[in-house]
Residue, then its C-alpha position, 0 to 999 in steps of 0.5 A: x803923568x801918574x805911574x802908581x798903579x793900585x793894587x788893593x791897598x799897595x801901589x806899585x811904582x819903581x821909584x819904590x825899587x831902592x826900598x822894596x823888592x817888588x817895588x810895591x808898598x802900602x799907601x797908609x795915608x796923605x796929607x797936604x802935598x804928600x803920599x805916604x807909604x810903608x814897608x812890607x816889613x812895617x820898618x819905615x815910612x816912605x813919603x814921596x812929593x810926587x809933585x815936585x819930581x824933575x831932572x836931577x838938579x831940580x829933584x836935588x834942588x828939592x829934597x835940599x830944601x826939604x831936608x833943610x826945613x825939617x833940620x830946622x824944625x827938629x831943632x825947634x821941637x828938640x829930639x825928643x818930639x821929632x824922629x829921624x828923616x832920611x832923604x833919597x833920589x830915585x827915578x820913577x817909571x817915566x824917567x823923573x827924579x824922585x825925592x823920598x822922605x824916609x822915617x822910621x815907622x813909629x809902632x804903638x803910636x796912634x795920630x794924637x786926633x785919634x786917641x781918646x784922651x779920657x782914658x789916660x790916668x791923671x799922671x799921663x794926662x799931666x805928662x802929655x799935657x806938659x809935651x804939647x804945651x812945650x811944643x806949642x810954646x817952642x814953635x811960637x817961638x820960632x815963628x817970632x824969629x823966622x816968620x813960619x813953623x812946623x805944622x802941628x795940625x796936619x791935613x788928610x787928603x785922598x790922592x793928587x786931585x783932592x791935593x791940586x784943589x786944595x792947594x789953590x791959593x783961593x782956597x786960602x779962606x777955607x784952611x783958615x776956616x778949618x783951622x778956627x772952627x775944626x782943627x786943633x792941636x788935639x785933633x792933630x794928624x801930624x803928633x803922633x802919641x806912642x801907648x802907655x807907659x812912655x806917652x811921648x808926642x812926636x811930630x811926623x810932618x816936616x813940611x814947609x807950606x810953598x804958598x807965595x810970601x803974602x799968603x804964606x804970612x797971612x796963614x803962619x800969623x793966623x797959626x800963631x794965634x790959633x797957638x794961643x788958642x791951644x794953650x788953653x784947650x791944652x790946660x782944658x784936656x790937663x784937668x778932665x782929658x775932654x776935647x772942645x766939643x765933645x761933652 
């Protein structure tokens, strides 16, 4: 059962309550398990896997496991591509346990996908340039010592019901399709890239995929060798700030 209501652009839930008042906040997006919201004060980010909800000890269950892969994650990418995440339980309006995912609300940052990279002087460029190739080179590394890493690409989804199909494990085929042909670090949703002067690239997304093992193999070493791929449009952007596909 659903207990959002919309309201214009806020949705109303009390799960909401220990952030908000009026237990309204503004739906800024969604990705691939996830609903993200904001505070009316534009402070915080608020995620909620409103899939994984239950009793307490399965919320509790959850949100340690959640809280679990994104401390490994950060320690993959190091503090200065990652921020801080909070984690809390709270009970929705039927009675389920909640977990909610607290970040700061990041301002003057736009989605990496989102910038146009052309107008970034040669200086910004070589510095971006320099982050992302770190990060793609760190989380390779990981994934040689644990079998998966963090997802640098993202996935934007307009509610539950476009997030049930595609989190199918037939659609498999599909999301690597997507990753080869469409999707790459530049065009990522997930690395959000602050304005001028500081240009830091910050990963907002720390997600572990909940497919079964062998499908979970399958994708993160198909990731691992779209990272390479990386690499090279990386040194691409490096020299004339020019996507894949965009002359």
């Amino acid at each position: 059962m659903q207990t959002l209501i919309e309201h214009s652009a806020t949705y109303y839930d009390e799960v909401f309550a220990p952030l908000d008042r009026d237990h309204h906040l503004e739906r800024i997006g969604g990705g691939f398990e996830t609903e993200v919201y904001c505070t009316d004060d534009k402070r915080y980010v608020v995620k909620l896997k409103s899939d994984l909800g239950g009793d307490l000890d399965a919320a509790r269950a959850c949100i340690r496991r959640i809280r679990d892969t994104a401390e490994q994650f950060t320690r993959c990418l190091g503090e200065a591509h990652s921020i801080p995440n909070t984690y809390i339980l709270a009970r929705d309006g039927v009675g389920r346990v909640q977990g909610l995912v607290i970040q700061p609300f990041i301002r003057h940052a736009h989605p990496l996908g989102e910038v146009d990279l052309t107008t970034l002087g040669p200086d910004e460029r070589e510095h971006v340039a320099a982050q992302l190739s770190e990060i793609v080179w760190r989380s390779l590394a990981f994934y040689r010592s644990s079998g998966y890493m963090p997802d640098l690409y993202g996935m934007i989804s307009t509610g539950h019901d476009e997030r049930a199909r595609r989190s199918r494990p037939h659609t498999l085929p599909r999301h690597l399709w997507d990753f080869v042909m469409r999707r790459n670090i530049l065009r990522s949703c997930n690395l959000l890239l602050t304005n001028s002067p500081e240009c830091r690239v910050v990963l907002v997304d720390y997600d572990l995929v909940r497919w079964n093992v062998l499908i979970r193999r399958i994708y993160f070493a198909v990731r691992w060798v779209l990272g390479w791929r990386d690499q090279l449009l990386i040194r691409r952007m490096r020299r004339t700030g020019v996507r894949k596909g965009e002359q």
